[in-house]
N, C-alpha and C positions, 0 to 999 in steps of 0.2 A: 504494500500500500504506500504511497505517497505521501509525504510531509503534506501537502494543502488536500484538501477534502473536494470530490467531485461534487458533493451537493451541498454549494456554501453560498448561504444569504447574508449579505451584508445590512447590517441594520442601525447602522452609526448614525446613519443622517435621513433615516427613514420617519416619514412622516409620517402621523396617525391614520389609521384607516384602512382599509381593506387592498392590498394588493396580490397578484397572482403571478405565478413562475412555475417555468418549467424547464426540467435538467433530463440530460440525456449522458448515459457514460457506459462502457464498456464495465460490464460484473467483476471482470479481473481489478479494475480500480477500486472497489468498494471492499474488495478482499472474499470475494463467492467465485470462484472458477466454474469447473467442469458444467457442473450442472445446468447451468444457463446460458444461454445461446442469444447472440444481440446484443442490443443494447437494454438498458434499466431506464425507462422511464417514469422519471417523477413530475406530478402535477399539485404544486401547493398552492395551498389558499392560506393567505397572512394577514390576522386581524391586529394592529397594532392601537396601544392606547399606552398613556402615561405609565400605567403601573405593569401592565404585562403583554405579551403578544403570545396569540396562538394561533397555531399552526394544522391545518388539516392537509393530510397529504394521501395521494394514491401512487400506490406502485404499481406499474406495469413492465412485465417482464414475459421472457420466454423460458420453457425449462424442457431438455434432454432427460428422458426419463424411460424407465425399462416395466413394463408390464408386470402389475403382483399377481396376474392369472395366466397370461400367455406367454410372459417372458419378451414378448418383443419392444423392440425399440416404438419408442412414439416423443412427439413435441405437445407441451400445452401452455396454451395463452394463461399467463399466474395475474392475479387481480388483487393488491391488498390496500388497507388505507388505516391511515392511523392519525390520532391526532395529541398534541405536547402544548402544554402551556408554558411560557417561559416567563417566570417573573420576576420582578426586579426587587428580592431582598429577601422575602420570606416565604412561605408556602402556605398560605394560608386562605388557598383557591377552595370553592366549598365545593362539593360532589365530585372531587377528583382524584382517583386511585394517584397513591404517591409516584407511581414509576409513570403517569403521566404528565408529572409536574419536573420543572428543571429551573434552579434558580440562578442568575446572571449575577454578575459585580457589575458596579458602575461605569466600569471600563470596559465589558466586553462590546467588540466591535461586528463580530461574525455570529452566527449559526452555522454550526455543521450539523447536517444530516443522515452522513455517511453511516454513520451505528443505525439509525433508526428507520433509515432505509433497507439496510443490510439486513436487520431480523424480520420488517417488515414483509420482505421479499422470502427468507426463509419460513417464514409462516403461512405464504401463501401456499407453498407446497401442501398438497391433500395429504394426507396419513393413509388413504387405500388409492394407491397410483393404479390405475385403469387405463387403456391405451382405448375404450372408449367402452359406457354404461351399460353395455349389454354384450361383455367380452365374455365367452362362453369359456377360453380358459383351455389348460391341455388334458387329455385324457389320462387318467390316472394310470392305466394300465398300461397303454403302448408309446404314449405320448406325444401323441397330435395333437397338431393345434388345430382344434373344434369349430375357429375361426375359418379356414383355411376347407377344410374336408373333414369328414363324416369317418367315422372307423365300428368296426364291427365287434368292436366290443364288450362282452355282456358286463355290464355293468351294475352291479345290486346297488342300491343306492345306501341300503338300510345297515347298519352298525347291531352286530349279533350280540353285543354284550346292552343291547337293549329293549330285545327278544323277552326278556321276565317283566317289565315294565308296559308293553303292550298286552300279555296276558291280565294284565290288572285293569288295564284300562275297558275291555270287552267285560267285563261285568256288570 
């Protein structure tokens, strides 16, 4: 990663009120490789006032990713957005989990982005990677992908250690 930050708002001389920005930078700058492909778009919205400025942001991004049923490769469009209040001395923002609050010295002249873009962007990742909603997934016995062609199979579907439990239930 680089000494200056790819997604850095200057706010020295920033005047009150609502301004918007957007940053573009290759993932390898923000310190996320392999994974993501392209560039990281960010689109913030910047509410400035005397005592604090907040910031809502969406991350768009692309990600290389490998199928949890078919094994195959696939790209998905990642969508995140987060938002940070930054205040000038204390934290004493109301209805605001504390890892959304960040407090400033008199002197700072920037925001950086770059952390909170970076997890934003790793969060957008799903937890069950799909290479798409209705991926049938390989066969357990011969190991096709079900995607692709049909296999002959016989496949029981039913798990025989709970053959005594179905006896109960026909009662």
């Amino acid at each position: 990663m680089g000494s200056v930050a790819e997604f850095r708002i200057n706010i020295s001389k920033l005047s009150e009120g609502i301004h918007e920005y957007t940053f573009e930078a290759e993932p390898s700058k923000i310190g996320i490789g392999e994974t993501f492909s392209g560039t990281i778009k960010v689109k913030a919205r910047l509410d400035k006032n005397s005592r604090q400025i907040f910031i809502q942001a969406q991350v768009l991004a692309k990600g290389n990713f490998i199928c949890d049923r078919c094994l195959e490769d696939f790209q998905r469009h990642l969508n995140g957005t987060y938002t940070m209040v930054y205040t000038m001395g204390d934290r004493s923002t109301a209805d605001l989990k504390e890892e959304e609050i960040q407090v400033l010295s008199a002197d700072t002249n920037f925001i950086d982005l770059d952390d909170d873009v970076r997890q934003c962007a790793l969060l957008a990742i799903p937890q069950k990677l799909l290479c798409r909603e209705d991926c049938k997934g390989l066969c357990f016995k011969c190991g096709i992908n079900k995607n692709e062609a049909s296999c002959s199979c016989d496949v029981d579907t039913t798990d025989p250690r709970w053959d005594a439990l179905k006896k109960l239930s026909h009662n």
